[in-house]
C-alpha positions in Angstrom: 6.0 0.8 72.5 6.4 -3.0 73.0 5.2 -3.6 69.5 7.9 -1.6 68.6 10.6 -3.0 70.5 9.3 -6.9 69.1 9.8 -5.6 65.1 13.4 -3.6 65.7 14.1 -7.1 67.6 12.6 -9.3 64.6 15.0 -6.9 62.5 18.0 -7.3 64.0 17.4 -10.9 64.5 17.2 -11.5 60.5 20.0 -9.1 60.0 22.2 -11.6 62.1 21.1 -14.3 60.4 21.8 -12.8 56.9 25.2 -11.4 58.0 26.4 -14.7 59.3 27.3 -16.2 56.1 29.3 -13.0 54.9 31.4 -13.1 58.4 32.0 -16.9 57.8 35.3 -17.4 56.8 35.8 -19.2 53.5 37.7 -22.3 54.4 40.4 -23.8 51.9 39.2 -26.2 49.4 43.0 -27.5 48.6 43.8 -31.2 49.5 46.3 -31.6 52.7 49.6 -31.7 51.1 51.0 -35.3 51.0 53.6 -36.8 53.6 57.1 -36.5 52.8 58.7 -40.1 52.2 62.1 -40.0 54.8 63.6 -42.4 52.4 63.0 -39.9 49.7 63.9 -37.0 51.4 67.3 -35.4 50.0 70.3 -35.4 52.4 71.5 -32.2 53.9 74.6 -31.6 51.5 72.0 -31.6 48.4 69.7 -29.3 49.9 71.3 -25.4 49.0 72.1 -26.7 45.6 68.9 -28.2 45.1 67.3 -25.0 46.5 69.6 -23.0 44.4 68.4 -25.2 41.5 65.1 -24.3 42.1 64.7 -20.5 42.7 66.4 -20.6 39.3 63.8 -22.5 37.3 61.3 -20.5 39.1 63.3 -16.9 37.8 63.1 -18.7 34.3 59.5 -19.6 34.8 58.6 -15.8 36.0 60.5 -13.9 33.0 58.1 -16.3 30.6 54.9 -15.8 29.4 52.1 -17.9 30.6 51.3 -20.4 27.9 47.6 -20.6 26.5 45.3 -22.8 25.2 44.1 -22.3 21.9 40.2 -23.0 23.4 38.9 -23.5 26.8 36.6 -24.7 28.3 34.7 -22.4 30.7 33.0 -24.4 34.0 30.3 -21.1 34.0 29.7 -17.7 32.9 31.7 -16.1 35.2 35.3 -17.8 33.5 33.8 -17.0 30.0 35.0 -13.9 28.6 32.6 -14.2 25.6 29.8 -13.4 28.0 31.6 -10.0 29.6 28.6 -7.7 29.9 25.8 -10.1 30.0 26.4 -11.8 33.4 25.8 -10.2 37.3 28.9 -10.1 38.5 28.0 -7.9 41.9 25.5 -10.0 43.3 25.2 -11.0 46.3 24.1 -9.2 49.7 23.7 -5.3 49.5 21.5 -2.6 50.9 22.8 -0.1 48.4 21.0 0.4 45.2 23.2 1.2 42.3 21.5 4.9 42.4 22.5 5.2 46.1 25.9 4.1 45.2 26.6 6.9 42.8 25.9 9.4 45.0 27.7 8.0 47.7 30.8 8.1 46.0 29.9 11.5 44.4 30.5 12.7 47.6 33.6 10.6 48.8 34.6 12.0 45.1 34.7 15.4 46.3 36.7 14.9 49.6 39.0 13.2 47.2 39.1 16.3 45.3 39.2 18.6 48.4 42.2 17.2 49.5 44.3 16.2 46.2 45.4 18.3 43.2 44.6 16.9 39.7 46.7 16.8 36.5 45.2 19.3 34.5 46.9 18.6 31.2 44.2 18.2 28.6 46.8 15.4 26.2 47.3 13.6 29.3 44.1 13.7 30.9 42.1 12.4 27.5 44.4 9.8 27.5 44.4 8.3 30.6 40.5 8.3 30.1 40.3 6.9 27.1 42.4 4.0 28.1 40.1 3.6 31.1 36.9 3.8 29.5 37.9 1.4 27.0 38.3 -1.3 29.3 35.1 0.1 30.8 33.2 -0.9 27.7 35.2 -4.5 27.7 33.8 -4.9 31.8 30.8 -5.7 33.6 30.3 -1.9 34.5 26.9 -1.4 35.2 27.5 2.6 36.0 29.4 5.7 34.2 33.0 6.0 35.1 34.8 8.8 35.8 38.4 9.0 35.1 40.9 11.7 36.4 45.0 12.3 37.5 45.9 13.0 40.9 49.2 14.6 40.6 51.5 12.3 43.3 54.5 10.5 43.4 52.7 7.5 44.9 52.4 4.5 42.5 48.5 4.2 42.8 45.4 3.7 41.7 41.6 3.8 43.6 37.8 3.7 42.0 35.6 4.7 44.2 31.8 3.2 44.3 29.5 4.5 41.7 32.4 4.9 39.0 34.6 7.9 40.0 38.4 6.3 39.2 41.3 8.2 40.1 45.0 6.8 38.7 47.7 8.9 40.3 51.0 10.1 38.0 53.0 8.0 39.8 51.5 5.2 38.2 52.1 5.9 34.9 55.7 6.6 35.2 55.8 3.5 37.2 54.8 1.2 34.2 56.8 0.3 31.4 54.6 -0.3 29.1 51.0 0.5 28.3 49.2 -2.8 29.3 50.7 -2.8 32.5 48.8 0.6 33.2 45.8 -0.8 32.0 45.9 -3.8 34.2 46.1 -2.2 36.8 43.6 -0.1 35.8 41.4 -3.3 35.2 41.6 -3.8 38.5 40.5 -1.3 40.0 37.2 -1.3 37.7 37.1 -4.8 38.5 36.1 -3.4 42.0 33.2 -1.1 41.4 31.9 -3.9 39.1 32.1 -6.6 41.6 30.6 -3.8 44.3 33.0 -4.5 46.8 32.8 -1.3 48.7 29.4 -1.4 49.0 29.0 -4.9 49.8 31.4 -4.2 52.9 29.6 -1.0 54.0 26.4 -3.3 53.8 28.4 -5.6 56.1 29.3 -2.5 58.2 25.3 -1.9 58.5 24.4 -5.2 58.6 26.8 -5.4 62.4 24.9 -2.2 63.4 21.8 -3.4 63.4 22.9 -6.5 65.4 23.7 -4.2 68.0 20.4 -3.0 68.7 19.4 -5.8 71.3 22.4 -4.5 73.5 21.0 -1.2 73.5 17.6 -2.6 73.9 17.8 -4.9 75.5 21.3 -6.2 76.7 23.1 -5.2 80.4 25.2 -3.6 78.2 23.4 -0.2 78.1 25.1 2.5 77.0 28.4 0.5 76.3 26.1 -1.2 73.4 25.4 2.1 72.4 28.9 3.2 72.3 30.0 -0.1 69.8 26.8 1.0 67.7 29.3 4.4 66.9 32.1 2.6 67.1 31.2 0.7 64.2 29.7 3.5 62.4 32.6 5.3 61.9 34.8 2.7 60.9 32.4 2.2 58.4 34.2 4.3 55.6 37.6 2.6 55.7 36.0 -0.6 54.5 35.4 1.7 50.5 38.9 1.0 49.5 40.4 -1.9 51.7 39.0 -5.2 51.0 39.6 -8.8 52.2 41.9 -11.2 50.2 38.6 -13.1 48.7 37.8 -9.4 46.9 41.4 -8.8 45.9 42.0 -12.0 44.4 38.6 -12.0 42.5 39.3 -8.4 40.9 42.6 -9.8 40.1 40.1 -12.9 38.3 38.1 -10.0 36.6 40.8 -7.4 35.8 42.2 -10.0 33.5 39.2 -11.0 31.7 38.9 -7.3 30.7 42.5 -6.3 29.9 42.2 -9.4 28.0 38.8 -8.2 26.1 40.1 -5.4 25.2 43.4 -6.4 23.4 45.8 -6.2 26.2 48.5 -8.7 27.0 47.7 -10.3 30.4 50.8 -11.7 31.0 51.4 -7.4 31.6 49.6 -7.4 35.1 51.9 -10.4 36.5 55.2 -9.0 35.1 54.1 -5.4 36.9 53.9 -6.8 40.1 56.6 -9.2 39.9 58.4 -5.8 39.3 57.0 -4.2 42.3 57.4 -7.2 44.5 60.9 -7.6 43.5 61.6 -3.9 44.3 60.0 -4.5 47.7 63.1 -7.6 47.9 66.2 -5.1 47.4 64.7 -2.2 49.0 61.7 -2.8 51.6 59.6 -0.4 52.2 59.4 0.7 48.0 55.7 -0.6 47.9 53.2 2.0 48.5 50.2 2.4 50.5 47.9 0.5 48.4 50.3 -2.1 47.8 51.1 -2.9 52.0 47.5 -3.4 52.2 47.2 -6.2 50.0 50.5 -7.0 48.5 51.0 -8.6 45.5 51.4 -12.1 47.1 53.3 -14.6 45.1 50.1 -17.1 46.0 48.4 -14.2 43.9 50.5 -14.0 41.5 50.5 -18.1 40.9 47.0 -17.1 40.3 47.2 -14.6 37.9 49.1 -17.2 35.8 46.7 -20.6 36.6 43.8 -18.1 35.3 45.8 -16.7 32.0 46.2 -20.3 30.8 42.8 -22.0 32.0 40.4 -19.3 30.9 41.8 -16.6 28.1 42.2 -18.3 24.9 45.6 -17.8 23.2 45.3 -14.4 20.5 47.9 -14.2 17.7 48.5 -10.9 18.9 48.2 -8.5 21.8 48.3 -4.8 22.3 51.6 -4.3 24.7 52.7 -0.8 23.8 51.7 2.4 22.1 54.2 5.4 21.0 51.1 7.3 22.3 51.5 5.8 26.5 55.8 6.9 25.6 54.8 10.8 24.5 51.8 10.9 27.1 54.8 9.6 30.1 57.4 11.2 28.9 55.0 14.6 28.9 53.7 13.8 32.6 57.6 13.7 33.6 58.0 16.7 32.0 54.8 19.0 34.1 55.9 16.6 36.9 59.6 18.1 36.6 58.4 21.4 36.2 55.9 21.3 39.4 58.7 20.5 41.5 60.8 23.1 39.5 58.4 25.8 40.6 58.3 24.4 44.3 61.7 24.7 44.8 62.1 28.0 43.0 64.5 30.6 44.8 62.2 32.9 47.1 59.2 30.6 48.1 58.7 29.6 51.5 60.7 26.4 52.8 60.6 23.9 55.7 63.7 23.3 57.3 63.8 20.4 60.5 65.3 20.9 63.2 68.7 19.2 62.8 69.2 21.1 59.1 68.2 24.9 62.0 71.0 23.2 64.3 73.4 22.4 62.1 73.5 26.1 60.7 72.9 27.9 63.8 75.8 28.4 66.3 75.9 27.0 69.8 75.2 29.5 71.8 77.8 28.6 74.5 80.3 29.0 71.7 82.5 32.1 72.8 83.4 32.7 69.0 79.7 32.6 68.1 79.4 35.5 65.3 75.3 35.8 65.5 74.1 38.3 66.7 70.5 37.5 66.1 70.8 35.0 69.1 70.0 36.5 72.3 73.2 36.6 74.7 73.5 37.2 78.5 75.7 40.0 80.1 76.8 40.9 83.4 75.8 44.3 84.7 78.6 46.4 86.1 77.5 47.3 89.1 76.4 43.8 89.9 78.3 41.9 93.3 80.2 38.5 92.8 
């Protein structure tokens, strides 16, 4: 029993030491901003035109397209698009296998598909997956996607680990133009390739293990015991929510491969420009997916330092297809015709409370005409 106890110790002991540098966080390699001169420093009357002055030029700036170099010079294989599909992209710590992360998210594929109703439109279905597995074949994708519709309203977009990518309808009436789908599609692949779920569920295992001393151990007894399940349920949550670090470096990748394929990148920043300006006139506009890690102008500066250090200037781009205009203006169509059929006369509705209370009666109301409401009378032979 001891010598058990002395190798689950030893276990957790490395586990610690190998989560460590995951848990570190990454510290800013940016020089301190300079000091201000005072004798430099504008007066307070030039200030709001100056300001004025500026948000302007940065408007002009944003409605441009980022200019590119005609070559580049890539610092490693990472930043050199020639040498998409021939470099490791995922590695880094993980106990999942690429075979145990199929079937994990085979089976987080089929609460998806429990719980959601798919677009079962054969034109747009193809489509939307032939788009996606284009830029699959332009990535570092090391498994088989698969590509399906949710039918919602919600602009959105998820790939699950192992491959299974859902892009919801709302999404592709959201975008304008067909390489703004498929950048956001890129990112989303960008994900699975980079592992990111799996690296944060290994992350997830990696704190459970460190736990066992307290159970061991510890004073803590059964209260270690109790953050061992804490931690295991939260566990989940971490498959499609990552840290800043992952978003910004599936932002890095989702460019490289809307760029390998033919599409303009300059799409992705213009779509969520879009999105973050609708959030501007009318907060609360940016969906779930969005609030969780918003396109950040610091992300967006990004996007653009990355379009003109690292993807070589093309004479031409792929921007738009008549194909993406029939394909959306046939997904408004069945979308239009869903809710047709929702609100067709005879099917069962919700009312709330307010819309019941505004068309029922008051019941102290002497002139009340319903007579489904029950009423109180006095009897006759009753005494004052």
């Amino acid at each position: 029993m001891q010598s058990i106890l002395r190798q689950a110790l030893k276990l957790a002991l490395a586990s610690a030491l190998i989560a460590a540098p995951a848990f570190s966080a990454p510290q800013s390699q940016d020089p301190p901003p300079p000091s201000q001169d005072p004798a430099k420093t504008q007066p307070p009357a030039a200030q709001p035109q100056q300001t004025q002055q500026t948000q302007q030029q940065q408007k002009d700036t944003a409605s441009q397209p980022v200019q590119q170099q005609e070559t580049v010079n890539p610092k490693n294989s990472k930043e050199d698009v020639e040498a998409i599909g021939n470099r490791n992209v995922g590695k880094g710590v993980n106990l999942f296998s690429l075979e145990r992360e199929i079937g994990l998210g085979k089976q987080l594929a089929q609460e998806v598909e429990r719980s959601s109703k798919l677009i079962d439109d054969p034109v747009v279905t193809e489509y939307v997956n032939r788009v996606g597995q284009n830029l699959v074949r332009n990535s570092d994708a090391r498994v088989p996607f698969t590509i399906k519709v949710i039918d919602s309203d919600e602009v959105n977009a998820f790939a699950l680990p192992g491959g299974f990518f859902y892009v919801n309808s709302g999404l592709i009436l959201r975008a304008q133009e067909e390489a703004e789908l498929a950048g956001v599609m890129a990112h989303e692949i960008s994900h699975v390739c980079a592992r990111h779920g799996t690296k944060n569920a290994t992350k997830g295992e990696l704190m459970q293990l460190a736990t066992i001393p307290l159970m061991i151990l510890g004073p803590a007894g059964w209260a270690g015991y109790g953050i061992y399940q804490g931690l295991n349920l939260a566990i989940p949550i971490t498959f499609l929510k990552f840290s800043r670090d992952a978003e910004r470096e599936a932002d890095f990748l989702g460019l490289q491969y809307m760029y390998k394929t033919g599409y303009d990148p300059n799409a992705y920043v213009t779509f969520f420009e879009r999105i973050q300006a609708d959030e501007k006139r009318r907060p609360g506009t940016i969906p779930k997916v969005f609030s969780t890690h918003p396109p950040t102008p610091d992300r967006i500066e990004a996007a653009q330092r990355e379009i003109a250090r690292i993807l070589p200037a093309k004479q031409e781009y792929i921007v738009t297809t008549s194909e993406f205009d029939s394909v959306k203006a046939r997904l408004r169509n069945i979308m239009f015709s869903r809710k047709a059929s929702d609100n067709a006369p005879g099917k069962p509705t919700l009312r709330t409370k307010t819309e019941q209370s505004k068309k029922q009666p008051n019941g102290n109301d002497p002139n009340s005409s319903d007579d489904d409401r029950p009423t109180l009378k006095r009897r006759p032979d009753s005494q004052p």
